[in-house]
MOPAC internal coordinates of N, CA, C and O (Angstrom, degrees):
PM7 1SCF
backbone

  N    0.0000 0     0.00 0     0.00 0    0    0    0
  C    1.4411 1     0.00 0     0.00 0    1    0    0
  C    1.5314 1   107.91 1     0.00 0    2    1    0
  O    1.2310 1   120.15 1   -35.72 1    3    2    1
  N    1.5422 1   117.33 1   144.28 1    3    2    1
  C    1.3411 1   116.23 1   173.78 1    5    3    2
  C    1.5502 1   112.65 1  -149.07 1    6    5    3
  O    1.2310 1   127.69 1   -44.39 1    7    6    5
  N    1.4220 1   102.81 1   135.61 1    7    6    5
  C    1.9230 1   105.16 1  -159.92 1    9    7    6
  C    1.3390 1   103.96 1  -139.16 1   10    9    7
  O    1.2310 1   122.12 1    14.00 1   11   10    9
  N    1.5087 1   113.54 1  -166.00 1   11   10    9
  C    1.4918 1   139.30 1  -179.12 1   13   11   10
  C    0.9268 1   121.18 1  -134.70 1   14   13   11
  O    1.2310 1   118.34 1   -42.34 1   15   14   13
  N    1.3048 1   120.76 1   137.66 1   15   14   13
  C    1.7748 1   132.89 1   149.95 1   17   15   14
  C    1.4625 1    93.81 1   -81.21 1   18   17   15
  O    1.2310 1   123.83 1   -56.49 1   19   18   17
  N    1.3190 1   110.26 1   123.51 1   19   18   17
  C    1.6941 1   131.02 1   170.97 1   21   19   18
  C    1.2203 1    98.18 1   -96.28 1   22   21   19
  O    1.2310 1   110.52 1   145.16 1   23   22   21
  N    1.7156 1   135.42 1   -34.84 1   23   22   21
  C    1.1514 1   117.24 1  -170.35 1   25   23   22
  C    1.9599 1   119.34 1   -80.04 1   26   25   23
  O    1.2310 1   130.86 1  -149.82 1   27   26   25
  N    1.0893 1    96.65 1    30.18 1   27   26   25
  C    1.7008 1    90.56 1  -171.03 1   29   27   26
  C    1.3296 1    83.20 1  -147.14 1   30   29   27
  O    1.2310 1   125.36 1   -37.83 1   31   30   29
  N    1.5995 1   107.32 1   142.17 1   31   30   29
  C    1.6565 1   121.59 1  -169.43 1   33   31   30
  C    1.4346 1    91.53 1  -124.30 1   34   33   31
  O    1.2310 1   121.58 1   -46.51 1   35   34   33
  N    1.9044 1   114.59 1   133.49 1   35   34   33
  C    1.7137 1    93.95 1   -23.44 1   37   35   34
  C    1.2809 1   134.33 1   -64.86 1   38   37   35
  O    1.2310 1   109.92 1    20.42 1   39   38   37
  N    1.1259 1   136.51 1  -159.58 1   39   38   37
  C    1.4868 1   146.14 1   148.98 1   41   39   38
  C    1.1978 1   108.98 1   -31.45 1   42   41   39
  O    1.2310 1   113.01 1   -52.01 1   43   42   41
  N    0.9597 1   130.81 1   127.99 1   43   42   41
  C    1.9054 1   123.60 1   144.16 1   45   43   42
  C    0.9907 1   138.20 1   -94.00 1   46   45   43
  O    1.2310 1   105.90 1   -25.82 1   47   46   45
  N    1.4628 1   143.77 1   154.18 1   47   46   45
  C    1.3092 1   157.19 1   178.93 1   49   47   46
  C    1.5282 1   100.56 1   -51.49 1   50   49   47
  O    1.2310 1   106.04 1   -36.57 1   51   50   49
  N    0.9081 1   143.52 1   143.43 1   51   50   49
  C    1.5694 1   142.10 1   151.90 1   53   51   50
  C    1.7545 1   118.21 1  -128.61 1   54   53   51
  O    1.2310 1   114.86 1    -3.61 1   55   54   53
  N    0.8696 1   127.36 1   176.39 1   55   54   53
  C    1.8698 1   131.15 1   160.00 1   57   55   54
  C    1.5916 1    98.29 1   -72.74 1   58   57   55
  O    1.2310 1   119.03 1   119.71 1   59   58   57
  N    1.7948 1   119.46 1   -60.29 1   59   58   57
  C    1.3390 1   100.91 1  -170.77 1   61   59   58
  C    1.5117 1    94.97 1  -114.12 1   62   61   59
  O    1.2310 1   123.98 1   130.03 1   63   62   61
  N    1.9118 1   109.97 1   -49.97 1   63   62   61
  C    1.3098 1   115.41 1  -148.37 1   65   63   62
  C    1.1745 1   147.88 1     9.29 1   66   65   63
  O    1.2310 1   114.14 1    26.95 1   67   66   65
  N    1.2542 1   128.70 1  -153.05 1   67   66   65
  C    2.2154 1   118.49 1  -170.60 1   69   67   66
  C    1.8976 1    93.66 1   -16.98 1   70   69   67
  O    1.2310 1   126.93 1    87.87 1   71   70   69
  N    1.1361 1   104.28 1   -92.13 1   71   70   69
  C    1.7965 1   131.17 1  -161.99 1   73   71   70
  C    1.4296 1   102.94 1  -109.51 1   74   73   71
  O    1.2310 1   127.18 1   -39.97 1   75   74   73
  N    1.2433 1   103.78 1   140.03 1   75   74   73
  C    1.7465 1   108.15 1   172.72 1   77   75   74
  C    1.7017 1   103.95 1  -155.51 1   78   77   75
  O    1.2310 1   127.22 1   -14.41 1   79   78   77
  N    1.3693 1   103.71 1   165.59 1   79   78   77
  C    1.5414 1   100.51 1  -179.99 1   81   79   78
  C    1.5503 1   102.07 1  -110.96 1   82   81   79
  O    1.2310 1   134.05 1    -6.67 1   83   82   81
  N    1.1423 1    90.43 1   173.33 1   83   82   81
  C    2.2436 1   103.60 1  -178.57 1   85   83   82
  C    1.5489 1    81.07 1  -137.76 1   86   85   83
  O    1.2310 1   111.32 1   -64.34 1   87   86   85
  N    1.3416 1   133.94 1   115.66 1   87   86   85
  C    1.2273 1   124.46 1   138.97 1   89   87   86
  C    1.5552 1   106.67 1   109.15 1   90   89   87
  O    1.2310 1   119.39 1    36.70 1   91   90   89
  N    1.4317 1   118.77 1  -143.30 1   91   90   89
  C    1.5289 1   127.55 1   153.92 1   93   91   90
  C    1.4953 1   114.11 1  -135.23 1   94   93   91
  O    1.2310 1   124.24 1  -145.42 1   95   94   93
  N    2.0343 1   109.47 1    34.58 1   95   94   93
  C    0.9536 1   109.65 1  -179.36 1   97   95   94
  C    1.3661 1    92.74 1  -146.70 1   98   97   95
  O    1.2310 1   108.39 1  -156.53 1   99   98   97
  N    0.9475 1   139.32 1    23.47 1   99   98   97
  C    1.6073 1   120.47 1   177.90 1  101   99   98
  C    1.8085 1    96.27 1  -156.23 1  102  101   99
  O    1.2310 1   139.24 1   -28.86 1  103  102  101
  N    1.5574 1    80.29 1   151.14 1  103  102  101
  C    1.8711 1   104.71 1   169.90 1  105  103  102
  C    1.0626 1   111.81 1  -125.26 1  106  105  103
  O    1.2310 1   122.31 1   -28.84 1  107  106  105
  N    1.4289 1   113.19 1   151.16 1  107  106  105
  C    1.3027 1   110.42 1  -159.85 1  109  107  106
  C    1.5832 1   100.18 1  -152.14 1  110  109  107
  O    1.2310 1   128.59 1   -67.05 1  111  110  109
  N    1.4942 1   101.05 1   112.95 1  111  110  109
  C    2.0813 1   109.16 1  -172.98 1  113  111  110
  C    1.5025 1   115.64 1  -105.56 1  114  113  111
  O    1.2310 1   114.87 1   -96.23 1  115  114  113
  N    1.5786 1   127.33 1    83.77 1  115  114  113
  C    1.1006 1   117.53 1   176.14 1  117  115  114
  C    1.4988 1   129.37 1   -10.11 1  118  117  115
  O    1.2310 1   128.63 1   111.73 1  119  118  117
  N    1.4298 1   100.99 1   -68.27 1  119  118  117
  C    1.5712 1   105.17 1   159.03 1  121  119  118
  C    1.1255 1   161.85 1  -162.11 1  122  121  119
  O    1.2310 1   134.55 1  -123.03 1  123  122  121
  N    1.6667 1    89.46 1    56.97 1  123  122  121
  C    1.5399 1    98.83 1   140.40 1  125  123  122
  C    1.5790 1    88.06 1   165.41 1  126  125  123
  O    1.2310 1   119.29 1   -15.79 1  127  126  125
  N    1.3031 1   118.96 1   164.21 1  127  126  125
  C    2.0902 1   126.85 1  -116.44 1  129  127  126
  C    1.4291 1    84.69 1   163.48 1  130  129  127
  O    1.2310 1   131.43 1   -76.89 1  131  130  129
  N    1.9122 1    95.54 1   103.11 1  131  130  129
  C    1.8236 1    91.85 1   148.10 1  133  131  130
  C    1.5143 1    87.49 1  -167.90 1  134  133  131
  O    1.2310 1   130.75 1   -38.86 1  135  134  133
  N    1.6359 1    96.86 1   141.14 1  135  134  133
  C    1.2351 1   118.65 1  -179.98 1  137  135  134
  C    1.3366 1   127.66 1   -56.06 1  138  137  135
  O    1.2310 1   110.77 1   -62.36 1  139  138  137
  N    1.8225 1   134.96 1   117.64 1  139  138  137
  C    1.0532 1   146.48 1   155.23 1  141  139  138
  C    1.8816 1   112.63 1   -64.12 1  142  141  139
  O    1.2310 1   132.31 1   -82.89 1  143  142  141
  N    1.5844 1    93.83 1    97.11 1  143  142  141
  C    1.6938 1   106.74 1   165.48 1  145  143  142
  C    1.3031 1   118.79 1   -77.26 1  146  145  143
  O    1.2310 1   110.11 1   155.68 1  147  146  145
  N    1.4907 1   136.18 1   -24.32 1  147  146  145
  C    1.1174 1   117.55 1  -164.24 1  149  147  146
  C    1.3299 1   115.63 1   -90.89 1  150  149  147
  O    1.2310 1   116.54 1    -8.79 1  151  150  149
  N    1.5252 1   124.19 1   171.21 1  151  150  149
  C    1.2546 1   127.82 1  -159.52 1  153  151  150
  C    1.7844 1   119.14 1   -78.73 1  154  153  151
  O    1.2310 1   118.67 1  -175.81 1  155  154  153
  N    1.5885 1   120.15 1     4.19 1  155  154  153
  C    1.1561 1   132.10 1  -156.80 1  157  155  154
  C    1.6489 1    93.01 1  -132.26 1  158  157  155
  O    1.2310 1   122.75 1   -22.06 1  159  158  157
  N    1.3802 1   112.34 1   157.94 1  159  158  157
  C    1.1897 1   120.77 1   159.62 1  161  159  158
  C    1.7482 1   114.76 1   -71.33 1  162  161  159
  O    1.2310 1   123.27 1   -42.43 1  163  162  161
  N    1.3620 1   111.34 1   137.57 1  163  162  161
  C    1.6074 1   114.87 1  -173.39 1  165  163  162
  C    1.6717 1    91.72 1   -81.10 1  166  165  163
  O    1.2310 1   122.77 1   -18.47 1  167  166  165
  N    1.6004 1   112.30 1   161.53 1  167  166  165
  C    1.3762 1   146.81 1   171.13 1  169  167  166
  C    1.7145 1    98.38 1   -90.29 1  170  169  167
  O    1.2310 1   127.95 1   -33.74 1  171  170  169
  N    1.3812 1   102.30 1   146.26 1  171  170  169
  C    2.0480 1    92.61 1  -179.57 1  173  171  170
  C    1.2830 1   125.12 1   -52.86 1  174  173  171
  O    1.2310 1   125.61 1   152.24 1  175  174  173
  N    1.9943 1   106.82 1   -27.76 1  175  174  173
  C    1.3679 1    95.39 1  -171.95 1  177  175  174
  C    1.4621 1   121.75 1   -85.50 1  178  177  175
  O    1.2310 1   123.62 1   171.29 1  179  178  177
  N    1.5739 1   110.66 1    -8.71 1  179  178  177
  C    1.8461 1   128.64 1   164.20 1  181  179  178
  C    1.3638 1    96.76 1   -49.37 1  182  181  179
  O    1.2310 1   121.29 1   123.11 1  183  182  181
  N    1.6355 1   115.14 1   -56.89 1  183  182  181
  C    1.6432 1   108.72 1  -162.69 1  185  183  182
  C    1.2301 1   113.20 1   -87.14 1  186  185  183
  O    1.2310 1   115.27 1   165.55 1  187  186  185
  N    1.3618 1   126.58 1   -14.45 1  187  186  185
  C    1.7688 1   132.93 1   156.65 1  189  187  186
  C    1.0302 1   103.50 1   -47.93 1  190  189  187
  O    1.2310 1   115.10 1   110.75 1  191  190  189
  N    1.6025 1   126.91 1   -69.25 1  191  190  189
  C    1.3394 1   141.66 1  -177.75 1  193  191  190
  C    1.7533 1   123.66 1   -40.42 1  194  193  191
  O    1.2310 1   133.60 1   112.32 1  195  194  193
  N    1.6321 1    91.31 1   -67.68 1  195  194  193
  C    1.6136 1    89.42 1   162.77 1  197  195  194
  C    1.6245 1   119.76 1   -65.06 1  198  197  195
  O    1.2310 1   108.36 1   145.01 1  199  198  197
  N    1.0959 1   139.36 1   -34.99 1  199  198  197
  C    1.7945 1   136.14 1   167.46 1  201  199  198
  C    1.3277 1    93.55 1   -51.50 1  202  201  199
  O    1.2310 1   107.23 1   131.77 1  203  202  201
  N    1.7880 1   141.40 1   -48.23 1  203  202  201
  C    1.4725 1   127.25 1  -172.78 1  205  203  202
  C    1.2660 1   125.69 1   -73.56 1  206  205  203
  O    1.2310 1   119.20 1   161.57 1  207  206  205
  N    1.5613 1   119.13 1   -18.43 1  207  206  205
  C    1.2825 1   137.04 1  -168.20 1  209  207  206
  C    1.9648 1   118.85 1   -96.01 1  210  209  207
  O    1.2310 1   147.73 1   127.25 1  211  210  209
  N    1.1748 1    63.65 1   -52.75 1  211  210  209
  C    1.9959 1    75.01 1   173.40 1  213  211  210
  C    1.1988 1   116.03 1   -95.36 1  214  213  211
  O    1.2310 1   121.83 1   -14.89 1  215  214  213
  N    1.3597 1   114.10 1   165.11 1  215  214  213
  C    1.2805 1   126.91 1  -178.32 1  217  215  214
  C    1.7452 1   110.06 1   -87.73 1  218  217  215
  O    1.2310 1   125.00 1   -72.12 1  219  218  217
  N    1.0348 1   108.01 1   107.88 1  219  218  217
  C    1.2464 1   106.81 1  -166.25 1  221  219  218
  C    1.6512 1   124.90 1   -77.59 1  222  221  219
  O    1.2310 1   105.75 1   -37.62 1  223  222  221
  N    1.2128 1   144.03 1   142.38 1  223  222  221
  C    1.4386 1   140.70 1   161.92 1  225  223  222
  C    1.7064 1   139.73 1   -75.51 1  226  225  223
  O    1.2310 1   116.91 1   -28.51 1  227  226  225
  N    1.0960 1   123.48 1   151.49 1  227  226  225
  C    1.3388 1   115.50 1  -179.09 1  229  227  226
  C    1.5891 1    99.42 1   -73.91 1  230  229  227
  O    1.2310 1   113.57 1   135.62 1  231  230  229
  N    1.5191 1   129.77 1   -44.38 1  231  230  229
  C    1.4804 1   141.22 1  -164.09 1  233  231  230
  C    1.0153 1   132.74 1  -156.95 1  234  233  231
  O    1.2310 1   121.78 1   -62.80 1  235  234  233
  N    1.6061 1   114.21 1   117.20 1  235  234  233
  C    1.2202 1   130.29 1  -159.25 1  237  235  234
  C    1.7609 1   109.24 1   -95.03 1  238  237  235
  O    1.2310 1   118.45 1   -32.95 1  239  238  237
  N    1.3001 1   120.57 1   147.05 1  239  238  237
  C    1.9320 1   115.53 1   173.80 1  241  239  238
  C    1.3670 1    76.30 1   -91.04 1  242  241  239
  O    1.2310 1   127.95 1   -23.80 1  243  242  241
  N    1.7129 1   102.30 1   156.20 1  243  242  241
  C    1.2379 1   112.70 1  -175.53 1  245  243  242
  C    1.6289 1   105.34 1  -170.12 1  246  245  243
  O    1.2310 1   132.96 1   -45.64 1  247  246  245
  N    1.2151 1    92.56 1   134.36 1  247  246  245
  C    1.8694 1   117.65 1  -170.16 1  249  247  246
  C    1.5299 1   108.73 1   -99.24 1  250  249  247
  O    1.2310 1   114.85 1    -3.22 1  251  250  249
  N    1.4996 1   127.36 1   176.78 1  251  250  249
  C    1.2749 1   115.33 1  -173.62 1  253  251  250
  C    1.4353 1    95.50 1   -85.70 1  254  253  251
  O    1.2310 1   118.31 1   -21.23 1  255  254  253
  N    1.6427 1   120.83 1   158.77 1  255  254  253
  C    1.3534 1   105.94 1  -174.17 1  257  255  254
  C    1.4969 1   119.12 1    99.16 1  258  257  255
  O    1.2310 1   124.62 1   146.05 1  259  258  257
  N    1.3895 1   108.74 1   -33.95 1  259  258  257
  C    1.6588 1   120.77 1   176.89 1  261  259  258
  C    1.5049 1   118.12 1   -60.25 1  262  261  259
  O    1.2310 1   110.64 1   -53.21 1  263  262  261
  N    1.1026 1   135.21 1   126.79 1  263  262  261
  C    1.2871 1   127.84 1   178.61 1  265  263  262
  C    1.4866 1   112.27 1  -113.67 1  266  265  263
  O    1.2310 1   112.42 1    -5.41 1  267  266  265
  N    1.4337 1   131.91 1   174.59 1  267  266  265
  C    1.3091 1   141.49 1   175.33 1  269  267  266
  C    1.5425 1   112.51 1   178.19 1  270  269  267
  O    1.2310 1   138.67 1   -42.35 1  271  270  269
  N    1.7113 1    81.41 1   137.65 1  271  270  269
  C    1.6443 1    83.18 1   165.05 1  273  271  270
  C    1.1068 1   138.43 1   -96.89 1  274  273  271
  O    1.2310 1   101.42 1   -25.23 1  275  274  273
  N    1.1904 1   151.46 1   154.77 1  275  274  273
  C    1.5249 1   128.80 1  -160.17 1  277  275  274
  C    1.9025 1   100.47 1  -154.84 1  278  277  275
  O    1.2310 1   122.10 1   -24.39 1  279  278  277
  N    1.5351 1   113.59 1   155.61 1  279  278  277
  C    1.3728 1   110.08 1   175.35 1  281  279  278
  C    1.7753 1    96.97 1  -120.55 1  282  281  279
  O    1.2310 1   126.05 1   -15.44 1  283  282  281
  N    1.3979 1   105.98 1   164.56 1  283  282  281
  C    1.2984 1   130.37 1  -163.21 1  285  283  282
  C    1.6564 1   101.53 1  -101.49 1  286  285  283
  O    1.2310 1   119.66 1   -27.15 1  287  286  285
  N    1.4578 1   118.25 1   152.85 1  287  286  285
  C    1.5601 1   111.99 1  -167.83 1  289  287  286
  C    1.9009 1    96.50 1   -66.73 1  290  289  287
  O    1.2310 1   123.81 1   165.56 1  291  290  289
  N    1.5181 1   110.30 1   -14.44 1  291  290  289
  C    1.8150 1    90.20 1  -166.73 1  293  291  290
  C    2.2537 1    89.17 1   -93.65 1  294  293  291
  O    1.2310 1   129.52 1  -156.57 1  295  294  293
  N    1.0436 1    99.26 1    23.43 1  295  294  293
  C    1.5021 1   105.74 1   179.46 1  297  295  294
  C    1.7870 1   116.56 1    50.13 1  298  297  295
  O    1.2310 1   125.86 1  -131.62 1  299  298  297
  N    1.6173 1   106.35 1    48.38 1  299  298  297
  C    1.1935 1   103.28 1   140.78 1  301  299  298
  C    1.5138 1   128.05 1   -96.40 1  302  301  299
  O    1.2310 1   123.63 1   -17.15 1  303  302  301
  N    1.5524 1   110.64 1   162.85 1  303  302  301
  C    1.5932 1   105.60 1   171.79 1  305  303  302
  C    1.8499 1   141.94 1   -94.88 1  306  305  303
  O    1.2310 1   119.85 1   -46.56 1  307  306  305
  N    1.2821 1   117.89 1   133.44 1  307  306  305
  C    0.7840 1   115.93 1  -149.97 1  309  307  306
  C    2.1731 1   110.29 1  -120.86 1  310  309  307
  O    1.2310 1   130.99 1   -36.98 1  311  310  309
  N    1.2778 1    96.39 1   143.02 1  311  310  309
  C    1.7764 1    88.88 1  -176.95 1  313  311  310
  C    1.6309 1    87.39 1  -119.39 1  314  313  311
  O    1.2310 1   129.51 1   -34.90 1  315  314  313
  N    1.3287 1    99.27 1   145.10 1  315  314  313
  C    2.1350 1   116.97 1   163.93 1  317  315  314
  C    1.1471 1   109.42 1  -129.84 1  318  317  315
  O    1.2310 1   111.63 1   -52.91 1  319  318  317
  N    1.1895 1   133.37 1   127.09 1  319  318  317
  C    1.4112 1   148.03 1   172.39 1  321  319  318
  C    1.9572 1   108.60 1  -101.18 1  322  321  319
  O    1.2310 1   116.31 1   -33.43 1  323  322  321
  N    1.2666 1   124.61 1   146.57 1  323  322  321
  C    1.1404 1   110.40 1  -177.34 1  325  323  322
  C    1.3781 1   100.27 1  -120.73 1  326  325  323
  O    1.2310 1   123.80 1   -66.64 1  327  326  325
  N    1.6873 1   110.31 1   113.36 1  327  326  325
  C    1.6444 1   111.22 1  -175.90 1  329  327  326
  C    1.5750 1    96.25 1   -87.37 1  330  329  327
  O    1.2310 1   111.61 1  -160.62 1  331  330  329
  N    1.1714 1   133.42 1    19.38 1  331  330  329
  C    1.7319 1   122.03 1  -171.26 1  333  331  330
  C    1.0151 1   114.06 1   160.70 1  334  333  331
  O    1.2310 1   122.05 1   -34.39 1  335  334  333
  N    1.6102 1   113.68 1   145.61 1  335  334  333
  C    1.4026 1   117.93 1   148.15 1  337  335  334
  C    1.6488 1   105.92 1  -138.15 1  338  337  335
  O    1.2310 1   125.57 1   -62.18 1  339  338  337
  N    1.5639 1   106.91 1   117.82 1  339  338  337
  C    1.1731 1   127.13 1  -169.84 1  341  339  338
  C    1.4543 1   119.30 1   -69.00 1  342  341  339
  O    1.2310 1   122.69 1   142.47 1  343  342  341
  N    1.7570 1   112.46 1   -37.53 1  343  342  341
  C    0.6701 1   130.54 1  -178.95 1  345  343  342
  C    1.6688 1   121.61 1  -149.91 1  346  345  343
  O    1.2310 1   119.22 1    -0.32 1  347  346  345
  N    1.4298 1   119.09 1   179.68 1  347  346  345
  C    1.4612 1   115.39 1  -179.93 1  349  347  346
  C    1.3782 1   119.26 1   -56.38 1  350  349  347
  O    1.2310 1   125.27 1   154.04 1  351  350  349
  N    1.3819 1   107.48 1   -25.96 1  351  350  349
  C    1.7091 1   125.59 1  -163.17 1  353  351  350
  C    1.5775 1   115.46 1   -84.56 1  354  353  351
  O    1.2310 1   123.30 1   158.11 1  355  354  353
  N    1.4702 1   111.27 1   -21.89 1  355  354  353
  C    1.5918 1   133.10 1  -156.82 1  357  355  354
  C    1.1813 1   126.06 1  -128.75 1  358  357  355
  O    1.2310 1   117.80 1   -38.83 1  359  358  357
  N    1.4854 1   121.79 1   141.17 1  359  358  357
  C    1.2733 1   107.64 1   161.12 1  361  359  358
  C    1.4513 1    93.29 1  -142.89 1  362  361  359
  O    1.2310 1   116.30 1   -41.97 1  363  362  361
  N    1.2757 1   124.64 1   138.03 1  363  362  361
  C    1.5791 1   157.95 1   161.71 1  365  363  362
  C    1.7463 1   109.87 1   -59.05 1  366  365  363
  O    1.2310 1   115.59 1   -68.81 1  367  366  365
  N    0.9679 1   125.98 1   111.19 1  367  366  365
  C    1.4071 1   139.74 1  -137.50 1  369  367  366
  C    1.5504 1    98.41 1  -150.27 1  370  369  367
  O    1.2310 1   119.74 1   -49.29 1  371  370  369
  N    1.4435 1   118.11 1   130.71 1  371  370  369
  C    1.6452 1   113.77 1  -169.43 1  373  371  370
  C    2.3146 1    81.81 1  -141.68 1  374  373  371
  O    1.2310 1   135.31 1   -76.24 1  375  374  373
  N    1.4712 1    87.98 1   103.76 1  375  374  373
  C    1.5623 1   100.59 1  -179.47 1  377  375  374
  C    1.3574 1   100.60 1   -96.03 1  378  377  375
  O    1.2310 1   124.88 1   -19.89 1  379  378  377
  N    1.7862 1   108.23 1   160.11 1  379  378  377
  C    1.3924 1   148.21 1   173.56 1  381  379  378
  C    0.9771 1   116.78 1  -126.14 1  382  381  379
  O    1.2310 1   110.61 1   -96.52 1  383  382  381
  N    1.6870 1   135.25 1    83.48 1  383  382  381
  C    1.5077 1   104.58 1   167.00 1  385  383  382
  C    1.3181 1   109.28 1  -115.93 1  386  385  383
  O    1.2310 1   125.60 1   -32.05 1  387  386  385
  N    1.7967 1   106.84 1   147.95 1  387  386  385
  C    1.8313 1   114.90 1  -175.82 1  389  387  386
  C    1.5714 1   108.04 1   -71.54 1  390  389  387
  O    1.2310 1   118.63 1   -15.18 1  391  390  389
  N    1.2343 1   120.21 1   164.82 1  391  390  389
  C    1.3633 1   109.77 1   156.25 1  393  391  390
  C    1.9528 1    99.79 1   -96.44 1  394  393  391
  O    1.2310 1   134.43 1   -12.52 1  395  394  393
  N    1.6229 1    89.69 1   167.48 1  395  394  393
  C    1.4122 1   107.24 1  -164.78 1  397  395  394
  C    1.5650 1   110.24 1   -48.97 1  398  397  395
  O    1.2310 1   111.50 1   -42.96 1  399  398  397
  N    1.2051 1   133.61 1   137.04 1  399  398  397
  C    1.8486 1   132.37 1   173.99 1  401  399  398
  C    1.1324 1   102.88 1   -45.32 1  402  401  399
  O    1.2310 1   117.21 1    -3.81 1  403  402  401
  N    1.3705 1   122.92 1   176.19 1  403  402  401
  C    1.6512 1   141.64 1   159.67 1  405  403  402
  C    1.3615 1   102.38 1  -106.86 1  406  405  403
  O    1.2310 1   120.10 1   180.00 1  407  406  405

């Protein structure tokens, strides 16, 4: 598995941290992971909203095109879109993260 700390600019490398991938099929949100269906990119408070509403997952299977929202251990929110997977090892990942509300 290989991930990020989103909350430290920049990003960092982690083993799992915020989001990480397993493969070129899985995502994986320390804590907390739930899939964005609709056809638009979400606004933070859509993906606040959906992380408060649903029951969220540790790991999603995921195709290019797949989206999710995800929160960061200092609990900001976060959207991943997956533009690719090149290979078995990878997946190509185009992140958003908000800073915390007021």
């Amino acid at each position: 598995m290989r991930g990020w700390f989103f909350d430290d600019v920049p990003p960092g490398r982690a083993p799992v941290g915020d989001l990480a991938i397993q493969g070129a099929d899985q995502l994986y949100g320390a804590y907390a992971l739930a899939r964005w269906t609709d056809s638009r990119p979400p606004a933070r408070a859509e993906c606040a909203t959906l992380l408060n509403t649903r029951l969220g997952q540790q790991s999603l299977d995921v195709g290019k095109g797949d989206r999710a929202c995800f929160r960061t251990e200092n609990m900001r929110v976060g959207y991943a879109e997956v533009t690719g997977t090149p290979d078995a090892d990878h997946i190509d990942l185009a992140v958003t993260v908000w800073q915390l509300a007021d």
